[in-house]
N, C-alpha and C positions, 0 to 999 in steps of 0.2 A: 859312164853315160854322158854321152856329150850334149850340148844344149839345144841343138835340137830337138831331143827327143827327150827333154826336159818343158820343154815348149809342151810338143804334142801331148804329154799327159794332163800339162796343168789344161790346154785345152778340153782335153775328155773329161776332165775334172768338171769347171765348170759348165761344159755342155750338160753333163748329168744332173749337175746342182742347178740348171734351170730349166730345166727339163721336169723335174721332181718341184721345184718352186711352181713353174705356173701348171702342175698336174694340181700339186695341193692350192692354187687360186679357182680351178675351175671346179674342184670338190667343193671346197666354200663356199664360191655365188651358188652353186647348182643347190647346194643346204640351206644356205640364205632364201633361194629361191623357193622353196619344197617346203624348208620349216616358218618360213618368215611370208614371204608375199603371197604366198599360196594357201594359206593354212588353212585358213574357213574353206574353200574348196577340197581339198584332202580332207577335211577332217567331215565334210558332209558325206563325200565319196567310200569312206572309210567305215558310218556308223551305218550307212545302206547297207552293204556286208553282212553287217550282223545284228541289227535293229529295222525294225519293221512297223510302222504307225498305220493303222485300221482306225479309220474315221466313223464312229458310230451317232446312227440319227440323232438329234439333237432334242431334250425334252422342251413342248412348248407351253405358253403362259395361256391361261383360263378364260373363256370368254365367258362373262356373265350378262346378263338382261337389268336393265333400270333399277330391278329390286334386290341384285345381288346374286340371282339364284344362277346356280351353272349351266349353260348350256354346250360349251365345250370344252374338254379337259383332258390331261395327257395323266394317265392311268398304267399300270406297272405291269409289260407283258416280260414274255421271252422269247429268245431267239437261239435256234442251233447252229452252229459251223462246225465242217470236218475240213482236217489237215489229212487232204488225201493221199499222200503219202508215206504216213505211219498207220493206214488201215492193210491190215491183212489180209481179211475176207472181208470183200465191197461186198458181194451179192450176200453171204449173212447178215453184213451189217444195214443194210439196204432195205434185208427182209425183215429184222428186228425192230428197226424204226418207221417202218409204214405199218406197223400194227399198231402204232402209238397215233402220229400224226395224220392217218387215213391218206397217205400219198403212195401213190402207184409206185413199188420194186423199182420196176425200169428208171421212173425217171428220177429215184434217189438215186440208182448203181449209176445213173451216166452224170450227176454231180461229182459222186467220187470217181470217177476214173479219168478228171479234167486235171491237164497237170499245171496244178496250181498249188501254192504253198496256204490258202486259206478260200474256200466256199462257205455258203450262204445255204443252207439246207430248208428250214423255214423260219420265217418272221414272223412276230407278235402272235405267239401261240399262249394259252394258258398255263398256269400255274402247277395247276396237274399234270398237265403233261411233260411237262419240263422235270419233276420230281420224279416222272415214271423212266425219261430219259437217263438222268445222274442215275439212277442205281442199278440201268445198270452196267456201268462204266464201260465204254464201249470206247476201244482204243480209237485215239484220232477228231473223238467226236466231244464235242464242249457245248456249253449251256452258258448265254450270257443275260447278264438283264438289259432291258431295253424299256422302252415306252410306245403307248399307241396312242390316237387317239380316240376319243369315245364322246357319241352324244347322247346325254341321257334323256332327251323330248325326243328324240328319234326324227319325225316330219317337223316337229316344231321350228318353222322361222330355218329351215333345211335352205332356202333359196339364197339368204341372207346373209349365213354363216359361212354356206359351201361347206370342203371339206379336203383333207391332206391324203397326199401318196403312202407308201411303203415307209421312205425315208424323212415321214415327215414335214413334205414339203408341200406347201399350202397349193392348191390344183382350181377353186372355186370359191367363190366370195369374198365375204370376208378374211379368210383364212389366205388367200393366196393377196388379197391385195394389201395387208397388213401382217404379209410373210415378215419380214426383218424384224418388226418388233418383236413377233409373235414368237418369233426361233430365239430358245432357250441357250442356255449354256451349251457349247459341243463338246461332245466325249471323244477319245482316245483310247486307243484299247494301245501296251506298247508290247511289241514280240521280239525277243532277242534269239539269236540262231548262233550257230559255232561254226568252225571251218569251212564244213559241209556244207553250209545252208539249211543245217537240221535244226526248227525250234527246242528251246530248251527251258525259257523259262517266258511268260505269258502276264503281264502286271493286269491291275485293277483299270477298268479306264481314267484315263484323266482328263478334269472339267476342266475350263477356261475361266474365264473370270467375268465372262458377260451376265448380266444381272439378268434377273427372269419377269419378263414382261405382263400386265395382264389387260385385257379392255373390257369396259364398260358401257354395253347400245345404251339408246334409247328406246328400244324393242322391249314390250314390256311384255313378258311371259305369258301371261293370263290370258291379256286380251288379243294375242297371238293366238292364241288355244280356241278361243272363240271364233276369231275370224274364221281361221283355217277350217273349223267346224260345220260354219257356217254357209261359205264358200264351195267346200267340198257336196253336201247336202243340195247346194241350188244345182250346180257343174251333173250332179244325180239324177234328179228331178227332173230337169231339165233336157238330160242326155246331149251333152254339149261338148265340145269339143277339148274348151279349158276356162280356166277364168283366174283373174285375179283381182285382190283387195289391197288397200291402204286406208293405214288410219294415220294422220297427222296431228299434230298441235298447229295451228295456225298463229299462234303470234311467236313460236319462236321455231318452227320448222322439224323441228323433232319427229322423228316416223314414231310410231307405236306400234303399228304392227302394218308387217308387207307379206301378206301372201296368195299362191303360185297352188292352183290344181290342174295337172296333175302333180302329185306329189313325190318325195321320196324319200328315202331313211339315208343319211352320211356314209352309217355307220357299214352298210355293206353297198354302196352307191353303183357299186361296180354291176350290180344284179340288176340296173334301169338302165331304160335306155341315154342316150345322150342329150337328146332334146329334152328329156325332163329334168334337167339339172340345171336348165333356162330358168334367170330370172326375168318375165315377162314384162313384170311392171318398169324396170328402166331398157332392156334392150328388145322390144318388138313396139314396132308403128304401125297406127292403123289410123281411121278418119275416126273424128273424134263424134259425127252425127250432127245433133241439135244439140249439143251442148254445147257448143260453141256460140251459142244464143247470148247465153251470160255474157259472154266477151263482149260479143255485139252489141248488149245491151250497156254496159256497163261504159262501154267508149262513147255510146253516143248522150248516155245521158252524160258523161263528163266532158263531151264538147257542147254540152247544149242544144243539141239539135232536135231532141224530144224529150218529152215528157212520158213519165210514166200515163196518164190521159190521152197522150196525144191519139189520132184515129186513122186508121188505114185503113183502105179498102183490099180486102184479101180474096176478092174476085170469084167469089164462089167456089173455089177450087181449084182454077184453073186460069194460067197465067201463062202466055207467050212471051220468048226472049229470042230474040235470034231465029225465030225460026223451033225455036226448042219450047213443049211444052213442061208446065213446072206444074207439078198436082199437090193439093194436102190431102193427107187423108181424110180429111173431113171438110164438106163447105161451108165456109167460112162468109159472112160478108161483112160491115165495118166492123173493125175490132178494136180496141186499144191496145197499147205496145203491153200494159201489163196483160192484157189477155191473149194476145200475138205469144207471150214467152208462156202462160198457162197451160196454153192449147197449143203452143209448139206448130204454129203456123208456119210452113218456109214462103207462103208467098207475104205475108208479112213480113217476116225476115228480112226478105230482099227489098221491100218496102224501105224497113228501116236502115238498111244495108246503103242503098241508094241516094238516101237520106244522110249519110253518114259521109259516103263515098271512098272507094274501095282504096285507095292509097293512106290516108286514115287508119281504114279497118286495118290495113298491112301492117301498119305502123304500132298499133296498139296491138296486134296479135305478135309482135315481137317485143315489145314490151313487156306482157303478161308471161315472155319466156318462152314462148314457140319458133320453132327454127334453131334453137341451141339449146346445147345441153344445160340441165340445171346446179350441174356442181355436184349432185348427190355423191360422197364417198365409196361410191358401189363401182362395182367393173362393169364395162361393155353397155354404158349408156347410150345412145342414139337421139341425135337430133331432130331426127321428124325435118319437115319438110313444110314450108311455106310459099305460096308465087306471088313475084313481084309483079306489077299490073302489068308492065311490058311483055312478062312470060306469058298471060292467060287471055283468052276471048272473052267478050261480055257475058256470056253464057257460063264459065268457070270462075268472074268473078262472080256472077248471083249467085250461082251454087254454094261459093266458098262462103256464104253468108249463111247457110246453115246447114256448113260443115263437110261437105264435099270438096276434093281434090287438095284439102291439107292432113297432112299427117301428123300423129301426136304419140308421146307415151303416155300411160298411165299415170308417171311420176309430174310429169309435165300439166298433165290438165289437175291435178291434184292438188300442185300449187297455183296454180291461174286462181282457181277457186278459193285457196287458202288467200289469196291477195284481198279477192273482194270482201272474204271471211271477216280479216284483221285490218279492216281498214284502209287496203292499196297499198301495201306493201308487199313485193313479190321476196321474199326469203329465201336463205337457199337452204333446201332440206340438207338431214344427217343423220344417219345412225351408227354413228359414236361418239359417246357422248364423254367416255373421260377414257386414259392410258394412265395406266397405275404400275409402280414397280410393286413387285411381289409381297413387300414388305407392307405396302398401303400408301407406300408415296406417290406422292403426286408429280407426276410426268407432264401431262398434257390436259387440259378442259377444251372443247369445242365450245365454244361461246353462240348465239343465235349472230347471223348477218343477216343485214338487209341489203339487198343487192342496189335493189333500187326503187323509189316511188312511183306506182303506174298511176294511179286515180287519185281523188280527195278520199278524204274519210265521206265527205259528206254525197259523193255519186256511188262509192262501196255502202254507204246505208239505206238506200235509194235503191239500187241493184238488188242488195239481198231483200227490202221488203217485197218487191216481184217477188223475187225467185220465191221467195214463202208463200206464194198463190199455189204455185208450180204441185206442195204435197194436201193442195186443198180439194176440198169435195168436184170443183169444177177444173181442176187442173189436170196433169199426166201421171203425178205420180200419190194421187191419196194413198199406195200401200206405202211408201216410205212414213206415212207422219206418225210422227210419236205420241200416244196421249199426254196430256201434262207438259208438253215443249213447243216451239215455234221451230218449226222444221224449212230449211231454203235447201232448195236444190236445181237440178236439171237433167231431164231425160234424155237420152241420144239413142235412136236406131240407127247405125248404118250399115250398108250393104256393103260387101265383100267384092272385089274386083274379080273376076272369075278369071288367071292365069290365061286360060287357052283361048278365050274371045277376048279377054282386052277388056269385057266390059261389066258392067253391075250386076252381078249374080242374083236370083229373085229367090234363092233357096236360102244364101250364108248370111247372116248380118250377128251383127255384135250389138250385145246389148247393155247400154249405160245408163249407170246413174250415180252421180256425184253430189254431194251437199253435206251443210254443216251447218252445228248444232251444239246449243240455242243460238237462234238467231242475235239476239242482243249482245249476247256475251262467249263467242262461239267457243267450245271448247275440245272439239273435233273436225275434220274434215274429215268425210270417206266416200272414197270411190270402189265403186264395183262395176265391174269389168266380165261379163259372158260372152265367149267366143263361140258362134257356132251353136245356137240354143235349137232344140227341136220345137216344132208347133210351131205357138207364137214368140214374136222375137225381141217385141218392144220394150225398152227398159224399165219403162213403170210399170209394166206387170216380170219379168226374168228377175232385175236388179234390185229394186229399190224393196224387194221385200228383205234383202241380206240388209241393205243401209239399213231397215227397222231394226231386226234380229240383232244387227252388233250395237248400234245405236243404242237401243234402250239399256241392253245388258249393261254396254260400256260407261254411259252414264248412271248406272245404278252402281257401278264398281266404283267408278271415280267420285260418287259420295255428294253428286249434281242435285240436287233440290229441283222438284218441277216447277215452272216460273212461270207458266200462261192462266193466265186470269178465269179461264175458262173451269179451273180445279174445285172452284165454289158451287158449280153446279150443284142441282137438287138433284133428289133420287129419280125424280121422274122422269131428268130428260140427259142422262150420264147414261150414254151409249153401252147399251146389254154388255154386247160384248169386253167394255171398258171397265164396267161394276165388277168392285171385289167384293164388299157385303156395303148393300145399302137399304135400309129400314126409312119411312117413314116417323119423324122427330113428332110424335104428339105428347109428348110428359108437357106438364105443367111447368111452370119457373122455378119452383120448390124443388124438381128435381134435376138429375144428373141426365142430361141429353145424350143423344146418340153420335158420335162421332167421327162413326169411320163410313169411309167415301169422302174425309174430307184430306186438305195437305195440313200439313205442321205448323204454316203461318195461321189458317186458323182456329184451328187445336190452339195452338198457345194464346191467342189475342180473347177467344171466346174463352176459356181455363182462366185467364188474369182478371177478365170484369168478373167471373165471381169467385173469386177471391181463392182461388183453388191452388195447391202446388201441384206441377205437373212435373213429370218425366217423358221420354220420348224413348223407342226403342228402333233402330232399322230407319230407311228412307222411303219419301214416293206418297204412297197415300195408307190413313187411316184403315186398320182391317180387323181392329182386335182392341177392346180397352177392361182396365179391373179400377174401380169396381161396376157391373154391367149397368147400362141405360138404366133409367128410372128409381134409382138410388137417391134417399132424401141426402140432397146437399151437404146437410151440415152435417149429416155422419163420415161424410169423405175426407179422410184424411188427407190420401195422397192419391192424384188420379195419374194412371200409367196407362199410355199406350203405344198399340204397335203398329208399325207401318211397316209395309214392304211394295216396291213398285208394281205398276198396274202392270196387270197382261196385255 
């Protein structure tokens, strides 16, 4: 072999030997590459294959009311899925299970015969029926747990709460605008398959580790139950179109209860229509009426411009502006402003409107929280609507002085009033009142805000002694006054814009009436709201009978003492209709007197000069005592009696 051809082998030699060196460098990076820099990606790509994650609804945290009690809760149902491709016979199995679940053949055989590695056959079914499912093992088809939700007041405080979809997922109120909290731990269901893509083994779901939320309104159960009662019963009566209530705290803005007729149940919501699942009290606007008097009243006494005395001429009835006549319902000639607000004069109104001067009025009607929303934690509030004096003619601002061409919500004139309630502070309402983990920890308190100072205290004490004409023998609303309380309020008729003219419909009007109670020391506010009343329309006779009905109850619930002076009355001149039992007191001094028709203050004050122990049973007034009238004194041990509030 000559050296040539000693050359060309050692040549071929190492041509091969690197040849085979840089094959095995680019096996290396390509493994470097696949086992090293790529792994997390292969190895997600990998466990797709042959694992499978099914995301099931997620269970949610409890909503309760002021006092604890439950109003929504996520409760233990079931759910079926078939893997329709380890079913046999669809059309048996199809027909076997709509004798159980009452679903129509067809549209179970066209679930299975979707090619899909896992369907949804029915959601949140019962217990029974789930039991009659498993036995009897029907290939392909599984039974898992789940949760629904369920409310157990059904209408109760329904507008408030709203209510969840299929998966759980908050759709109205409450429930959808405090979704994130509300959503519970999420479940996992994990499915693993083999070569094929055949499942084979099917785990437990698995929770996450989010903590389970719950909330606490200020909506208090009870006097929810009333309202809505009460409300629903006028909306009747009345044959009216709809109507809503609120009841407030006024010094620290808390709702107690908001409700909405028509009504409806959560629990099957799907069976209403969609408009009645409207919370009315924060998202619909309407003209607020004569109750916008108060406002008026309340600004002008706090710029000083009148006096509760002062005197207007309210022109008999009838009043030119512009060319526009302006009528009350009744003629009127001088009035004073407290009688102007009693008798719900508008050509007074504009008197004192005038008096005031409508850039002003503007100013303090934005003030009070008109023209923006109030904060309420609730969804789908609405602003309403105010005009600046450059937007409106002399004729829209006299109008606007007793309540014409501005718009309001329910929620909005609710607190205007709660301002003058508590002093002239406009709050911003809420109802939720705390966010609790499951355990009872403490997450979140809503604290009361004061947004900001509209009037003195001392033009809010002033305003509301008017307004406590307003439920007097000579004012608009004597059905609202309560026996035993100091009642302020304010009536509103207004008329309905009639769509297709553009203009004042003489048929629609809404009827209002707002106030609170006691005057001295208010411990509610509430507004009712009738849309659409048949007959007559005006709110001191539609409204202000509901303000009585929850009124009185509400304050017999909440444990209110009657506080008007007027409670001492004799038997002779305590209003028929007012008397629980009232006797004529003629026993001698020696004996034990008669004491029911009376209040508690003087039950104990007359019990202590002679020398008596007493007990007390119930609130409101005197109706029951042991041992009876005319009992010598000094045999009386112990005197008991019983009170319960007037009718």
């Amino acid at each position: 072999m000559n050296i040539n051809e000693k050359r060309f082998i050692r040549f071929r030699i190492y041509t091969v030997g690197c040849f085979f060196v840089l094959s095995l460098a680019v096996i290396m990076a390509r493994a470097y590459q696949l086992q090293i820099h790529e792994r997390g990606r292969l190895e997600v790509l990998a466990r797709a294959t042959y694992r499978k994650l099914k995301r099931l609804p997620p269970r949610r945290g409890t909503i309760y009311d002021r006092n604890g009690h439950e109003m929504a809760v996520s409760v233990e149902a079931w759910s079926v899925y078939a893997r329709p491709h380890k079913i046999k016979s669809r059309w048996k199995t199809a027909r076997q299970l709509s004798r159980i679940i009452h679903k129509k053949v067809r549209s179970i055989s066209l679930l299975l015969k979707k090619d899909r590695r896992f369907v949804w056959i029915i959601r949140k079914i019962p217990a029974e029926w789930a039991m009659k499912i498993r036995e009897l093992k029907l290939d392909g088809i599984g039974v898992l747990s789940d949760t629904r939700r369920y409310y157990p007041n059904k209408e109760i405080a329904a507008h408030v709460i709203g209510f969840v979809g299929t998966d759980n997922q908050g759709l109205e109120g409450l429930e959808k605008r405090y979704d994130s909290i509300l959503k519970g731990p999420k479940h996992t269901l994990l499915e693993m398959k083999d070569a094929f893509g055949r499942p084979f083994y099917m785990d437990k779901p698995v929770v996450s580790g989010m903590d389970l939320k719950d909330i606490y309104l200020t909506i208090d159960r009870d006097i929810q139950y009333k309202v809505q009662d009460a409300l629903r019963e006028a909306v009747r009566r009345t044959k009216a179109k709809s109507g809503n209530c609120i009841v407030l705290d006024p010094a620290t803005g808390e709702i107690l209860a908001m409700a909405d007729v028509p009504e409806f149940n959560p629990n099957i919501f799907n069976e209403f229509k969609v408009s009645q699942w409207r919370n009315r009290a924060v998202t619909d606007c309407y003209e607020p009426g004569s109750t916008i008097k108060a406002i008026l009243l309340a600004a002008a006494l706090e710029e000083g411009v009148v006096t509760p005395d002062s005197k207007f001429d309210c022109e008999h009835g009838r009043y030119n502006i512009a060319g526009h006549i302006i009528h009350d319902s009744h003629k009127h000639g001088i009035l004073s402003v407290s009688e102007i607000i009693a008798e719900s004069s508008n050509i007074g109104a504009i008197k004192i409107g005038r008096t005031l001067g409508y850039d002003l009025f503007y100013r303090y009607l934005r003030k009070f929280g008109f023209g923006e929303k109030t904060g309420i934690d609730l969804l789908g509030e609405r602003r309403g609507s105010v005009r600046l004096s450059k937007d409106s003619r002399p004729v829209d601002q006299a109008t606007a002085f007793f309540g014409q061409g501005i718009s309001v919500t329910s929620i909005q004139l609710a607190m205007a009033f709660a301002t003058i309630a508590n002093g002239g502070k406009l709050m911003r309402p809420y109802v939720v009142k705390e966010i609790r983990y499951h355990n009872g920890k403490l997450l979140h308190r809503t604290s009361p805000k004061v947004i900001r100072q509209v009037i003195s205290p001392a033009a809010a004490q002033k305003t509301a002694m008017v307004l406590e004409e307003v439920t007097g023998k000579t004012g608009t609303a004597p059905a609202a006054a309560i026996y035993g309380f100091n009642v302020a309020g304010k009536t509103g008729t207004s008329q309905k814009i009639n769509p297709k003219t553009g203009k004042y419909s003489r048929r629609k009007y809404e009827a209002i009436f707002v106030g609170f109670v006691p005057v001295r020391h208010p411990k509610m506010v509430i507004l009712v709201m009738i849309d659409e009343p048949k007959g007559i329309p005006y709110g001191g006779i539609v409204s202000a009978p509901v303000f009585k009905k929850v009124g009185l109850w509400t304050l017999n619930y909440m444990k209110v003492n009657p506080q008007r002076s007027d409670l001492s009355l004799t038997c002779e001149n305590i209003p028929v209709k007012n008397r629980v039992s009232c006797k004529k007191n003629s026993f001698p001094d020696d004996r034990l007197p008669d004491f029911t028709g009376s209040s508690m203050r003087k039950v104990l004050n007359k019990a202590r000069q002679m020398g008596l122990v007493v007990t007390l049973e119930g609130t409101g007034m005197a109706v029951k005592q042991y041992p009876k009238p005319g009992v010598l004194i000094k045999k009386v041990k112990v005197l008991k009696v019983y009170f319960r509030p007037p009718a």
